[in-house]
PDB file of N, CA, C, O and CB in Angstrom:
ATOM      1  N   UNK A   1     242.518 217.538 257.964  1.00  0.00           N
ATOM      2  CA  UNK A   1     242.404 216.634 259.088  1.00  0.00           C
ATOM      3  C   UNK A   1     242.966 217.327 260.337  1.00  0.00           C
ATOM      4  O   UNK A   1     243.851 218.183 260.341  1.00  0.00           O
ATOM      5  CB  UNK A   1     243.148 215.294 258.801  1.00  0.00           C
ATOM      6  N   UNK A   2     242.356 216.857 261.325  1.00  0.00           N
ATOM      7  CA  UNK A   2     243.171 217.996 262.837  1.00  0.00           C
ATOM      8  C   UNK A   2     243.955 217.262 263.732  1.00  0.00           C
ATOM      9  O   UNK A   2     243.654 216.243 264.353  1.00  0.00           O
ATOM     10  CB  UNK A   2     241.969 218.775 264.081  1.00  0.00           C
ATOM     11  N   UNK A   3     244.750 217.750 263.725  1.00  0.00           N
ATOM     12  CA  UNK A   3     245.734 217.203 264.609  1.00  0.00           C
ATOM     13  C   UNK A   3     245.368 216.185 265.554  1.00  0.00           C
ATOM     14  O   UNK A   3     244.253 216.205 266.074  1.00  0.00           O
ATOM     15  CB  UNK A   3     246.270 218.173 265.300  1.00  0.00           C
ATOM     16  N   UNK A   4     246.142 215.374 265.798  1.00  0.00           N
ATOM     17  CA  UNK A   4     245.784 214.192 267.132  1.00  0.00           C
ATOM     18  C   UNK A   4     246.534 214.912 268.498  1.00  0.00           C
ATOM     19  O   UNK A   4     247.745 214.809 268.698  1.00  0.00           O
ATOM     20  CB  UNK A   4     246.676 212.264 266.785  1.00  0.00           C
ATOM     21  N   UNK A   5     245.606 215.655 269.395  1.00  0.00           N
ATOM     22  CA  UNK A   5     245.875 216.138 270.525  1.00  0.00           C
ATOM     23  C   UNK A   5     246.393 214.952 271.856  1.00  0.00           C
ATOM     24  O   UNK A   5     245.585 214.460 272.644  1.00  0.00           O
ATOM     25  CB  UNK A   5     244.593 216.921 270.779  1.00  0.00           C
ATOM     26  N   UNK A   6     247.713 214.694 271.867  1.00  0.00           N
ATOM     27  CA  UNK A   6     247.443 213.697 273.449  1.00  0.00           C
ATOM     28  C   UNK A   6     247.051 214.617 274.518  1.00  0.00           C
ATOM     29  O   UNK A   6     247.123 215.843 274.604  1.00  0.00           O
ATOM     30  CB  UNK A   6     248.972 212.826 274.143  1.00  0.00           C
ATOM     31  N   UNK A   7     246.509 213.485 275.507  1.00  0.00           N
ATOM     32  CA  UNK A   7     245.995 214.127 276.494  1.00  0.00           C
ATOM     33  C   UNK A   7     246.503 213.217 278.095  1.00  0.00           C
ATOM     34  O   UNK A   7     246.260 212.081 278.502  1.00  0.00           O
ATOM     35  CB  UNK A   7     244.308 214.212 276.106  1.00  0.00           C
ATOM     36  N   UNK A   8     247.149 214.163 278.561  1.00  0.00           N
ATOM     37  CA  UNK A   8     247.702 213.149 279.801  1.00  0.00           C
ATOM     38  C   UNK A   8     246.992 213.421 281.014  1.00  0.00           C
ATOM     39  O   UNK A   8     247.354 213.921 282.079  1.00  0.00           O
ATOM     40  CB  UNK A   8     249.315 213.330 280.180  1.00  0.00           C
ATOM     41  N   UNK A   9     245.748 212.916 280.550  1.00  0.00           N
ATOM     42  CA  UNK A   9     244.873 212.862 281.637  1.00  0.00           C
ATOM     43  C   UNK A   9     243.527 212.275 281.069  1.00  0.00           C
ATOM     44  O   UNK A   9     242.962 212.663 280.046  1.00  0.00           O
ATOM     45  CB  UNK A   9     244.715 214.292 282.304  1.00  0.00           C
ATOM     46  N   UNK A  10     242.990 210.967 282.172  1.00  0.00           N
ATOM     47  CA  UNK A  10     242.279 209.797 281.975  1.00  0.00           C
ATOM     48  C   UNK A  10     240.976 210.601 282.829  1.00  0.00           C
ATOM     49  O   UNK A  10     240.914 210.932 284.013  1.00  0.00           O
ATOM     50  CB  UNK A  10     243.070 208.195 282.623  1.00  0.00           C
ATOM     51  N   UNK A  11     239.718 210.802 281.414  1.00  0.00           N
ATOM     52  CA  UNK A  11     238.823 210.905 282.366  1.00  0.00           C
ATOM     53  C   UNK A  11     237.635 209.922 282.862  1.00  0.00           C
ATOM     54  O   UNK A  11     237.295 208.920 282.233  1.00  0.00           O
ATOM     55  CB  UNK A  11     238.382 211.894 282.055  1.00  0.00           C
ATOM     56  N   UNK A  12     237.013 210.381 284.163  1.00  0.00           N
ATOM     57  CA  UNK A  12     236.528 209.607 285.169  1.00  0.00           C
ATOM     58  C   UNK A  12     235.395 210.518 285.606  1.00  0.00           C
ATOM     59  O   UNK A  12     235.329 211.743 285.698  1.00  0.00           O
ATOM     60  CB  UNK A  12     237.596 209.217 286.272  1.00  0.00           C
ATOM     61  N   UNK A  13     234.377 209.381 285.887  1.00  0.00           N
ATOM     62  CA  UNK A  13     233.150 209.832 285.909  1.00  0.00           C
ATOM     63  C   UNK A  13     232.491 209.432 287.673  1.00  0.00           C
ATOM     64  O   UNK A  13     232.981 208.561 288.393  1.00  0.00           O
ATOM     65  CB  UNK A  13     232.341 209.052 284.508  1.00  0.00           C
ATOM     66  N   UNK A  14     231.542 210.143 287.971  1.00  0.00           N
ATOM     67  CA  UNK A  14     231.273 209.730 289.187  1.00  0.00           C
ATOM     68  C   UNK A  14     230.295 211.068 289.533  1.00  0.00           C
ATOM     69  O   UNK A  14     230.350 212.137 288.924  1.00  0.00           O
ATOM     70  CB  UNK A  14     232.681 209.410 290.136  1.00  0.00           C
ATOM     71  N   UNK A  15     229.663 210.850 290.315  1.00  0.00           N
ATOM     72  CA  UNK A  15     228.217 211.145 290.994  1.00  0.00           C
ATOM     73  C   UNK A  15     228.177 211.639 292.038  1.00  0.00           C
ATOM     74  O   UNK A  15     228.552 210.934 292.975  1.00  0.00           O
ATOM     75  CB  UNK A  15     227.433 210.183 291.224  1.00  0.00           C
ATOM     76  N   UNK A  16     227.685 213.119 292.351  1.00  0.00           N
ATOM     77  CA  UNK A  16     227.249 213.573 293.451  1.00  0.00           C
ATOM     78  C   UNK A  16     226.183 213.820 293.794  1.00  0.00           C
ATOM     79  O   UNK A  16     225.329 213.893 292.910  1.00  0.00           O
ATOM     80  CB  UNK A  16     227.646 214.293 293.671  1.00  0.00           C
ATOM     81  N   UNK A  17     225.678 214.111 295.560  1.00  0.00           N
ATOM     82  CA  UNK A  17     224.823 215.066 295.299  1.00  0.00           C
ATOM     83  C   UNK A  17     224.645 216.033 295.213  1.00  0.00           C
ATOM     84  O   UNK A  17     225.403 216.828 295.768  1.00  0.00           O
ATOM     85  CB  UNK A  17     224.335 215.100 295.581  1.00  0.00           C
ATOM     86  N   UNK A  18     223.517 216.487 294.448  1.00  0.00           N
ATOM     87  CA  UNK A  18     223.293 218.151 293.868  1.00  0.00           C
ATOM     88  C   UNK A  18     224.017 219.151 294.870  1.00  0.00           C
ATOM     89  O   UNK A  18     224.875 219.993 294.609  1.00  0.00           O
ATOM     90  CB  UNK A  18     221.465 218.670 293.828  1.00  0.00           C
ATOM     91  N   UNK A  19     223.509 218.867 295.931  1.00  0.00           N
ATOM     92  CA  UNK A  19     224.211 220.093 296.553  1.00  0.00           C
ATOM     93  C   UNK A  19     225.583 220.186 297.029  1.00  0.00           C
ATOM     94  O   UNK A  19     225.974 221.268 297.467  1.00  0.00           O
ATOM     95  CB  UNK A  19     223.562 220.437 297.591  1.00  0.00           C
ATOM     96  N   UNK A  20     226.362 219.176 296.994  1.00  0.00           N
ATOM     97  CA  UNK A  20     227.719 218.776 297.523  1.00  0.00           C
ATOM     98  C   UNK A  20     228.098 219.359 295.749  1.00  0.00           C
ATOM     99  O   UNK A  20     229.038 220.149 295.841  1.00  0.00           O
ATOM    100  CB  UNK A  20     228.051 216.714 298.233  1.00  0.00           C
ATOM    101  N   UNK A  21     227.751 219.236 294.573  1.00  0.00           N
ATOM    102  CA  UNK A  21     228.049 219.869 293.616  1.00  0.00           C
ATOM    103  C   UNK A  21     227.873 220.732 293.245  1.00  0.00           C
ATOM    104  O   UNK A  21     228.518 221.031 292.240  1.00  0.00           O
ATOM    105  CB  UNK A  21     227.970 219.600 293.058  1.00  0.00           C
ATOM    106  N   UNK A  22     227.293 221.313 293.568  1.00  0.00           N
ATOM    107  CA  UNK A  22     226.910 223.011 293.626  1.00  0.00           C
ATOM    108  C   UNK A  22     228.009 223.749 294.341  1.00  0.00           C
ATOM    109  O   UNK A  22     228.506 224.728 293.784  1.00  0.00           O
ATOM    110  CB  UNK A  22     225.415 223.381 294.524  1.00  0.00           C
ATOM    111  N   UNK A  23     228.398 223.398 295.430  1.00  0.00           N
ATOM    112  CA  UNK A  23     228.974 223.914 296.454  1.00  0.00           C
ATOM    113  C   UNK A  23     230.522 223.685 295.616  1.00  0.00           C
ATOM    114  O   UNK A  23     231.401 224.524 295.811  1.00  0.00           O
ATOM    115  CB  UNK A  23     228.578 223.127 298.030  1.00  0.00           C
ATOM    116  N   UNK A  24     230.757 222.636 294.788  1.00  0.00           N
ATOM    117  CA  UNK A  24     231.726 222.478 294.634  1.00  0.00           C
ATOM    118  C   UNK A  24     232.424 223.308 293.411  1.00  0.00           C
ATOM    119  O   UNK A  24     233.593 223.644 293.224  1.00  0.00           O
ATOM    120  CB  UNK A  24     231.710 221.312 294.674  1.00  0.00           C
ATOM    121  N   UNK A  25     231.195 223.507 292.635  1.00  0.00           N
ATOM    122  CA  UNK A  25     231.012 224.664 291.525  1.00  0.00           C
ATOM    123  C   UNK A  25     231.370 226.333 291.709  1.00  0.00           C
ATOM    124  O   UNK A  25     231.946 227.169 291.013  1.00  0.00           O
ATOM    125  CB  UNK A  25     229.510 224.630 291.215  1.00  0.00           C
ATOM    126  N   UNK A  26     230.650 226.332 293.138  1.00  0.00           N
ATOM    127  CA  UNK A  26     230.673 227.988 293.924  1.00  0.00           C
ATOM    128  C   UNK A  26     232.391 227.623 294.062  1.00  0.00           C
ATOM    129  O   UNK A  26     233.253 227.959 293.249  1.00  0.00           O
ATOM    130  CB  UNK A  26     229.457 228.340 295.960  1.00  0.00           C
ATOM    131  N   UNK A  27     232.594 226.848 295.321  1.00  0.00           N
ATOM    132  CA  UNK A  27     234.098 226.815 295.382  1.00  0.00           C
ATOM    133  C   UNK A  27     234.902 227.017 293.981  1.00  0.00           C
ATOM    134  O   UNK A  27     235.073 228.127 293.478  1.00  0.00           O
ATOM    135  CB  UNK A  27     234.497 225.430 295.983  1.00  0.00           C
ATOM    136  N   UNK A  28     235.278 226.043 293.531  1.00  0.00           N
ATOM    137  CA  UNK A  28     235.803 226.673 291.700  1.00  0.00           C
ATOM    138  C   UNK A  28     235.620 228.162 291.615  1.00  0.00           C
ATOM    139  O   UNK A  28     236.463 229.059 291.658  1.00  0.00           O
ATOM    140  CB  UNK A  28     234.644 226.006 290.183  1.00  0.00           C
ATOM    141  N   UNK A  29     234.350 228.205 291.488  1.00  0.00           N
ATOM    142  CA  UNK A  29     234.635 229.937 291.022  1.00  0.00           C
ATOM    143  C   UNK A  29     234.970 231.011 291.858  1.00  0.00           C
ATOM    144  O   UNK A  29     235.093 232.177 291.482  1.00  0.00           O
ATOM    145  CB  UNK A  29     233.480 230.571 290.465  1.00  0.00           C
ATOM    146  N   UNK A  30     235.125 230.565 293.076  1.00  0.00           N
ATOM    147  CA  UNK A  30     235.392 231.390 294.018  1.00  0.00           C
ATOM    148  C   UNK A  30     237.253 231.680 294.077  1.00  0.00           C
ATOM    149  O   UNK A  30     238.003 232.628 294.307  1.00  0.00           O
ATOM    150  CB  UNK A  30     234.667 230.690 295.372  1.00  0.00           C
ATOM    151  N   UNK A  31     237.366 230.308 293.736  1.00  0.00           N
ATOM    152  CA  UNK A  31     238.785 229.981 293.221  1.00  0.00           C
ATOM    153  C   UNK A  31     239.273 230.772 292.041  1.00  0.00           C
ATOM    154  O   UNK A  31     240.218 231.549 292.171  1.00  0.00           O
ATOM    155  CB  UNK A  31     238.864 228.537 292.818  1.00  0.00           C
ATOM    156  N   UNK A  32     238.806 230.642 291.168  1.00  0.00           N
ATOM    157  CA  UNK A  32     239.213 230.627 290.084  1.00  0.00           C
ATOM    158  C   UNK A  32     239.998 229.207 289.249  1.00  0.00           C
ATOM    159  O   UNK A  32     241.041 228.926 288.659  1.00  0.00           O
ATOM    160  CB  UNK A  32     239.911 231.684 290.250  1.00  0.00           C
ATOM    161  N   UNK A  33     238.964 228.716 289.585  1.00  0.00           N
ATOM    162  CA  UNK A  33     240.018 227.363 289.567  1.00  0.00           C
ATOM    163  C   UNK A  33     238.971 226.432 288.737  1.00  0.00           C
ATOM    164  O   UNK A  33     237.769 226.629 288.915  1.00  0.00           O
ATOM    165  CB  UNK A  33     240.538 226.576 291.402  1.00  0.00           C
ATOM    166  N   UNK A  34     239.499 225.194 287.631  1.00  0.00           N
ATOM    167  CA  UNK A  34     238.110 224.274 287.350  1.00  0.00           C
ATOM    168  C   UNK A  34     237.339 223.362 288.336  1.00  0.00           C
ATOM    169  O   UNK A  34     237.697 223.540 289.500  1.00  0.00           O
ATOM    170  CB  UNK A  34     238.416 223.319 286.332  1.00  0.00           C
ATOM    171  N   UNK A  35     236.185 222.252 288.134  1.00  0.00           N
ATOM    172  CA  UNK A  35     235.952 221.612 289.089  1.00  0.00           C
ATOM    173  C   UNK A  35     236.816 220.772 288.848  1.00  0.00           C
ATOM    174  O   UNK A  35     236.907 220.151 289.907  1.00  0.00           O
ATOM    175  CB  UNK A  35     234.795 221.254 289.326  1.00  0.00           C
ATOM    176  N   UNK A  36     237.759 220.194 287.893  1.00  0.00           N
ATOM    177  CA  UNK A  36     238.622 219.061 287.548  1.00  0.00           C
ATOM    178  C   UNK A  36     239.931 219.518 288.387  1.00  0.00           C
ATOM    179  O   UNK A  36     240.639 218.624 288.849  1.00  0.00           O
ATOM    180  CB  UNK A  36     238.866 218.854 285.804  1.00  0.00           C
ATOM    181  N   UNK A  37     240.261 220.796 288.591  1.00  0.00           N
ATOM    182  CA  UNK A  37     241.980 221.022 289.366  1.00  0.00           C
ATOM    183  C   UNK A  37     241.543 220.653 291.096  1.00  0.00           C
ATOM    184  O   UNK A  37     242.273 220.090 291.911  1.00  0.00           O
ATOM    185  CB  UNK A  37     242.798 223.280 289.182  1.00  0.00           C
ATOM    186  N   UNK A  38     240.069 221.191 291.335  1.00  0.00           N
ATOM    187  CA  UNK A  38     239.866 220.872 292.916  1.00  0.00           C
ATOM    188  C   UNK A  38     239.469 219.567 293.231  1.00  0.00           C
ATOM    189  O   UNK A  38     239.250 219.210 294.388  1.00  0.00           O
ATOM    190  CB  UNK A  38     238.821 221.725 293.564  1.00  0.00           C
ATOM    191  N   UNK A  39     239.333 218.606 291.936  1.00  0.00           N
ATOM    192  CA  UNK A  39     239.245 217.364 292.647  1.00  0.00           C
ATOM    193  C   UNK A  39     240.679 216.599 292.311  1.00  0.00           C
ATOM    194  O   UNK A  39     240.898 215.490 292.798  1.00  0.00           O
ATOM    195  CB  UNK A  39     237.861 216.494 292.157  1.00  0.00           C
ATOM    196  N   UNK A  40     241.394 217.089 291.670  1.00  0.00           N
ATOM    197  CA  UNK A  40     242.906 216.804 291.394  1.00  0.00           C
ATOM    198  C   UNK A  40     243.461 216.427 292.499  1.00  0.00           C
ATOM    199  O   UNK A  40     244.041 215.398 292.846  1.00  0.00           O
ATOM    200  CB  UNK A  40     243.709 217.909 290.881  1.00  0.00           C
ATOM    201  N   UNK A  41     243.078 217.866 293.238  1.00  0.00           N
ATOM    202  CA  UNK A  41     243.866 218.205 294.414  1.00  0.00           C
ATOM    203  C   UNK A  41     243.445 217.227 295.587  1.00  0.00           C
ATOM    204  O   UNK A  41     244.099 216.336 296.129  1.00  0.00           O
ATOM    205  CB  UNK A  41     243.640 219.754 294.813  1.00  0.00           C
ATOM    206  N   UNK A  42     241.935 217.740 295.850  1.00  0.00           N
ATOM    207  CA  UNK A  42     241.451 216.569 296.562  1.00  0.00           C
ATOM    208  C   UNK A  42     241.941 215.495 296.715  1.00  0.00           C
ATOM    209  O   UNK A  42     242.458 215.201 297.792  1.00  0.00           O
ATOM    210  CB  UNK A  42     240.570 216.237 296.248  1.00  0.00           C
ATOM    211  N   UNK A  43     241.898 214.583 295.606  1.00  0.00           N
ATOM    212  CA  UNK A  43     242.280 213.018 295.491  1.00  0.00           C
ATOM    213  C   UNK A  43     244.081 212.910 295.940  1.00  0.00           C
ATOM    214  O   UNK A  43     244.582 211.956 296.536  1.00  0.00           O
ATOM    215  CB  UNK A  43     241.941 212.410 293.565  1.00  0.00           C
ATOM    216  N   UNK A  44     244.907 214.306 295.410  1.00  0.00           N
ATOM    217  CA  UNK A  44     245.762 214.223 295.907  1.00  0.00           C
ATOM    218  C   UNK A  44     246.229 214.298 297.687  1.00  0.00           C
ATOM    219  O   UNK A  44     247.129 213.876 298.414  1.00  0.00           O
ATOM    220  CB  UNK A  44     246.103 214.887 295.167  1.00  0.00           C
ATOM    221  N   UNK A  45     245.617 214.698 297.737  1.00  0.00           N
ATOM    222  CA  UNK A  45     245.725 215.086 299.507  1.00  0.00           C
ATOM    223  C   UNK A  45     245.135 213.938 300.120  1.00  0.00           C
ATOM    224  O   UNK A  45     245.678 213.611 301.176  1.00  0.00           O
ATOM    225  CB  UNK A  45     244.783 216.575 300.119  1.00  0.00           C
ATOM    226  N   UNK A  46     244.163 213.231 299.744  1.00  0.00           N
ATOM    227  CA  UNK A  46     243.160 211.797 300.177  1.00  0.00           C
ATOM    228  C   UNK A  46     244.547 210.650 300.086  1.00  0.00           C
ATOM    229  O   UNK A  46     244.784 209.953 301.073  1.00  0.00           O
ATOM    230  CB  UNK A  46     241.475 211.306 298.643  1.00  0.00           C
ATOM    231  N   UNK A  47     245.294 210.550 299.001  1.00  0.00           N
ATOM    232  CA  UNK A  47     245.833 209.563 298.754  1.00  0.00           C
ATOM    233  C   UNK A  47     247.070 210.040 299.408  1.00  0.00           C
ATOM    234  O   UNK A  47     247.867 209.140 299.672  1.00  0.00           O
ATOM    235  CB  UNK A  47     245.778 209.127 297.397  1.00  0.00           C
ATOM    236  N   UNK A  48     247.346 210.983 299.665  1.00  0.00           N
ATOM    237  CA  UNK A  48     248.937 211.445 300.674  1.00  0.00           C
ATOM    238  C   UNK A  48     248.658 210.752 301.747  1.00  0.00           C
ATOM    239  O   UNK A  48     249.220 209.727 302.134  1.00  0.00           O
ATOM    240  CB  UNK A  48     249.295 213.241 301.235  1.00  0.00           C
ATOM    241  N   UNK A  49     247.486 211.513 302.391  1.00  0.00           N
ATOM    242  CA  UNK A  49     246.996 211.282 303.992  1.00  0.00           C
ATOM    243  C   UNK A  49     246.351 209.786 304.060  1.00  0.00           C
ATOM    244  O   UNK A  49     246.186 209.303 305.181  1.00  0.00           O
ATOM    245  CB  UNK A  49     245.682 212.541 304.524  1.00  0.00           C
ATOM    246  N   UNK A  50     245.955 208.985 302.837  1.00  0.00           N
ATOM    247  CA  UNK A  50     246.094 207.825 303.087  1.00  0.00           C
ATOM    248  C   UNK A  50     247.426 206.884 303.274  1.00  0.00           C
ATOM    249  O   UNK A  50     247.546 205.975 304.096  1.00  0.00           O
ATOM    250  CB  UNK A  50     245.444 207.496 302.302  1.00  0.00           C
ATOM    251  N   UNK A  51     248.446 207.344 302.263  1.00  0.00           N
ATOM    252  CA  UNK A  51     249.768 206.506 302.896  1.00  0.00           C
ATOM    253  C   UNK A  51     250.500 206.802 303.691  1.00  0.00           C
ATOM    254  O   UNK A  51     251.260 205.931 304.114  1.00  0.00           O
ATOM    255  CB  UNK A  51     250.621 206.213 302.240  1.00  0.00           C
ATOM    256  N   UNK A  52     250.565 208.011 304.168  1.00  0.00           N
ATOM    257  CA  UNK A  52     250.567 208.254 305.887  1.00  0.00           C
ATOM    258  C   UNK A  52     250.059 207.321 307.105  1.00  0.00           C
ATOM    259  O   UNK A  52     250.700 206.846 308.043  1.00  0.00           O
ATOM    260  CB  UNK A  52     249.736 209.408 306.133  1.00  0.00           C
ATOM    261  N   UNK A  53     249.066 207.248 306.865  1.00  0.00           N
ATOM    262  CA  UNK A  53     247.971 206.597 307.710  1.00  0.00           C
ATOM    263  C   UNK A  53     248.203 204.725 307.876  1.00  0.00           C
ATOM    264  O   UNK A  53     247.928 203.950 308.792  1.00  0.00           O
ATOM    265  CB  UNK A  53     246.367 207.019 306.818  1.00  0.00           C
ATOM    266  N   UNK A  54     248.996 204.481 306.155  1.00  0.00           N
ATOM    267  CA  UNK A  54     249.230 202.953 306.230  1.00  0.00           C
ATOM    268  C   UNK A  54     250.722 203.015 307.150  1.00  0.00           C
ATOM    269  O   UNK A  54     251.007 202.258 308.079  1.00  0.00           O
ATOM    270  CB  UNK A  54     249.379 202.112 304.438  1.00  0.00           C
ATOM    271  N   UNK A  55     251.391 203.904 306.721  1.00  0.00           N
ATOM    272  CA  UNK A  55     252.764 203.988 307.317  1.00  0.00           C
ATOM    273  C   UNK A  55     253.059 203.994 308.750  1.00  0.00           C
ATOM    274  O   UNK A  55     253.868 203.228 309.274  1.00  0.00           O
ATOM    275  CB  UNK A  55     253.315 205.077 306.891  1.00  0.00           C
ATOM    276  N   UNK A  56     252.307 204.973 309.429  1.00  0.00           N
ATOM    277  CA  UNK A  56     251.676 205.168 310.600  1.00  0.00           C
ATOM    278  C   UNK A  56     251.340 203.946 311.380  1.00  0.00           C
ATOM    279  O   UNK A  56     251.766 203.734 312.515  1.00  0.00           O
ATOM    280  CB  UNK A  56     250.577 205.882 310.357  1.00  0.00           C
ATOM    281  N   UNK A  57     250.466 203.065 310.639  1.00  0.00           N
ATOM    282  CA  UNK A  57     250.049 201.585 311.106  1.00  0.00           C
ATOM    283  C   UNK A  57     251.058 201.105 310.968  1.00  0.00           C
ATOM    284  O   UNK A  57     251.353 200.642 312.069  1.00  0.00           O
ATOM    285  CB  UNK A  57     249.017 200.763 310.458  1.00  0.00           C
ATOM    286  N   UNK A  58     251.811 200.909 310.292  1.00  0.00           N
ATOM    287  CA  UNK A  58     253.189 199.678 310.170  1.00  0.00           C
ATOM    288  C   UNK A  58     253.810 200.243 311.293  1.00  0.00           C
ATOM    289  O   UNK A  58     254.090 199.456 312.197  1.00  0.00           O
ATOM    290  CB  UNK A  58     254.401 199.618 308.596  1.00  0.00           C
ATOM    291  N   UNK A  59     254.193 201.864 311.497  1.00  0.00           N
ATOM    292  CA  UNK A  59     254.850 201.930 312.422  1.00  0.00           C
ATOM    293  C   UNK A  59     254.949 201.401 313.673  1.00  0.00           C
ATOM    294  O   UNK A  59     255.834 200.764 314.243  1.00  0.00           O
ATOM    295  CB  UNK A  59     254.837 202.678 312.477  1.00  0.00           C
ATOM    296  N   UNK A  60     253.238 202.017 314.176  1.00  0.00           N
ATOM    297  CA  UNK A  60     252.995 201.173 315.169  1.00  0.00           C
ATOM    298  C   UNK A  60     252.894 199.909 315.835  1.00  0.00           C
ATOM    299  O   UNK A  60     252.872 199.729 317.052  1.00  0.00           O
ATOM    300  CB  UNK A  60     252.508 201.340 315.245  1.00  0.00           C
ATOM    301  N   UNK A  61     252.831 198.977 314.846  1.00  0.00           N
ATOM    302  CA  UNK A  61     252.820 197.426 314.774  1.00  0.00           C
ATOM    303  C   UNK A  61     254.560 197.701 314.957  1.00  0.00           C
ATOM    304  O   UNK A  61     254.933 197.825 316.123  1.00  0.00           O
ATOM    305  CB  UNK A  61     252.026 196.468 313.064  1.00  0.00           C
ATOM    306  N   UNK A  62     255.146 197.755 314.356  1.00  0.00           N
ATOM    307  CA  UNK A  62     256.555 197.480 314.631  1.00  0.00           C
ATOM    308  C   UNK A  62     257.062 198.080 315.988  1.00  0.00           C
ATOM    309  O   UNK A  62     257.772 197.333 316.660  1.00  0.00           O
ATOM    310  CB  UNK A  62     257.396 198.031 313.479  1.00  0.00           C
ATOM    311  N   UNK A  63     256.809 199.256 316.451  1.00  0.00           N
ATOM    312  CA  UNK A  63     256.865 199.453 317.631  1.00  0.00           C
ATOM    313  C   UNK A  63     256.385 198.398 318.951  1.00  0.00           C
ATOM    314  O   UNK A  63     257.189 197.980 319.785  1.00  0.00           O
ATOM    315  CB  UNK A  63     256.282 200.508 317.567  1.00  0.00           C
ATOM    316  N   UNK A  64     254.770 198.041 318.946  1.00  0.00           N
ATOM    317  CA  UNK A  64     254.390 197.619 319.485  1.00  0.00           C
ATOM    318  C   UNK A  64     255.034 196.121 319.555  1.00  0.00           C
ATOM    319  O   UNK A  64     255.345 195.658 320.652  1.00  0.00           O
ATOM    320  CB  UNK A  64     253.373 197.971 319.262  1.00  0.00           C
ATOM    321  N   UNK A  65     255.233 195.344 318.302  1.00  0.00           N
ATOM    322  CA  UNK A  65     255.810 193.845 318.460  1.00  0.00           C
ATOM    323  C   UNK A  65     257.171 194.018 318.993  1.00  0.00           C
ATOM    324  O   UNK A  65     257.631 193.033 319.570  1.00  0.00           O
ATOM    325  CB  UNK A  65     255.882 192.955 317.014  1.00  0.00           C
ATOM    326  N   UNK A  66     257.959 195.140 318.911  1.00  0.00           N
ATOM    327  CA  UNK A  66     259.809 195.478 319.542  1.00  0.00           C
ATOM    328  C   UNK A  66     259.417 195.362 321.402  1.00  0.00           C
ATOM    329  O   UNK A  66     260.200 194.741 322.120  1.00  0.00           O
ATOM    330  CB  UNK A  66     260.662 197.882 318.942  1.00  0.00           C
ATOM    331  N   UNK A  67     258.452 195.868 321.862  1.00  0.00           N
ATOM    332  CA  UNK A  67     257.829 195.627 323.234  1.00  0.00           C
ATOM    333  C   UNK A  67     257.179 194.954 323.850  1.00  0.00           C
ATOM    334  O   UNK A  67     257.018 195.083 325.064  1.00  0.00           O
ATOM    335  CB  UNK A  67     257.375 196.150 323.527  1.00  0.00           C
ATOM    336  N   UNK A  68     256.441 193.709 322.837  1.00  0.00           N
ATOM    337  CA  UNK A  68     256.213 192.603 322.968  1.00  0.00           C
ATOM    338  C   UNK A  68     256.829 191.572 323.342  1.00  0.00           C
ATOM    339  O   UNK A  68     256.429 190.594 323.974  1.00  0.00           O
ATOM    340  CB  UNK A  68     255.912 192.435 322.306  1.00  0.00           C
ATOM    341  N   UNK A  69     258.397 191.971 322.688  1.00  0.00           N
ATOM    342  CA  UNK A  69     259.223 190.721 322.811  1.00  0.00           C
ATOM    343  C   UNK A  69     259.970 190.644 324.685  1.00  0.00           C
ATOM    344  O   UNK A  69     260.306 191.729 325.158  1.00  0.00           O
ATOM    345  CB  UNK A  69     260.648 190.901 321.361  1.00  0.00           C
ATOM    346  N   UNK A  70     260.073 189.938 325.173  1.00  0.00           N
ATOM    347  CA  UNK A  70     260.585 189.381 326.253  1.00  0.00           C
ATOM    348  C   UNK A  70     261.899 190.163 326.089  1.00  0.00           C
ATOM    349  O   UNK A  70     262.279 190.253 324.922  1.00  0.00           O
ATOM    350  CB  UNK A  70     260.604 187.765 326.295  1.00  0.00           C
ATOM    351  N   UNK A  71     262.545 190.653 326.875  1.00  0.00           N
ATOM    352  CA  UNK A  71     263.766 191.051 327.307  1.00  0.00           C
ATOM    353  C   UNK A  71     264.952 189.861 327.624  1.00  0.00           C
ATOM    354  O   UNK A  71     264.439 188.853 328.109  1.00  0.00           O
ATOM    355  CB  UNK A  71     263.446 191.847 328.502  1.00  0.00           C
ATOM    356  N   UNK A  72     266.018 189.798 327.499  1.00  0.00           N
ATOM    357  CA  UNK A  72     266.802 189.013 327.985  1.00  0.00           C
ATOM    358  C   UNK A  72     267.672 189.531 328.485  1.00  0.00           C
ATOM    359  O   UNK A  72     268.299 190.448 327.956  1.00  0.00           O
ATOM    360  CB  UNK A  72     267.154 188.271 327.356  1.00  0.00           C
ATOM    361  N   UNK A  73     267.968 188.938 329.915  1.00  0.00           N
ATOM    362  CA  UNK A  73     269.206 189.338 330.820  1.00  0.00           C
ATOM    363  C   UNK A  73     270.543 188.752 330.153  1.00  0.00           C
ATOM    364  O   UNK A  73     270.685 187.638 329.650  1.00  0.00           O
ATOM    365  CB  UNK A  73     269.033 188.696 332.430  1.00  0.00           C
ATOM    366  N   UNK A  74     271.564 189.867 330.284  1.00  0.00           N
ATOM    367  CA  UNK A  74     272.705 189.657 330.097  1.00  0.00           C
ATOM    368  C   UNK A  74     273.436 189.305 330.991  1.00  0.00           C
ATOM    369  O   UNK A  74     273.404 189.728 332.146  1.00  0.00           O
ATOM    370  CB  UNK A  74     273.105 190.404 329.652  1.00  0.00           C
ATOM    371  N   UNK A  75     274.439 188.193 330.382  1.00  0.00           N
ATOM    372  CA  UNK A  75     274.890 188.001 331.985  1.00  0.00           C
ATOM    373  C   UNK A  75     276.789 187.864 331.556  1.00  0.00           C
ATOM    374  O   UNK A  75     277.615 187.703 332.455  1.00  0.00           O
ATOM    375  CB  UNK A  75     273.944 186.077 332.951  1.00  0.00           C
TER     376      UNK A  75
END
């Protein structure tokens, strides 16, 4: 019987077009790299620069409502 290999990594399926996969194939080998580590990476950098981008927005909302508010004189 053969061993039960875990595997810590969930795979996922999804669709390109031909030539956006081709290109992505050349890249890999140009790399030396699989097509599974350059979309690793990808998704990693997508999902960085997406919570940047939410953070960024909160920032600004919080900035913007701190200058919204009316000033009050001290007296």
């Amino acid at each position: 019987m053969a061993p039960i290999i875990s595997r810590n990594t969930e795979t996922v399926t999804f669709s390109l077009p031909p030539p956006q996969a081709q290109h992505l194939r050349q890249v890999a080998r140009e790399e030396e790299r699989t097509v599974s580590e350059l979309l690793r990476e990808a998704i990693r950098l997508y999902m960085e620069e997406r919570e940047w981008r939410i953070e960024e927005r909160i920032r600004r909302r919080s900035r913007r409502s701190s200058t919204d508010e009316p000033e009050t004189e001290e007296r």
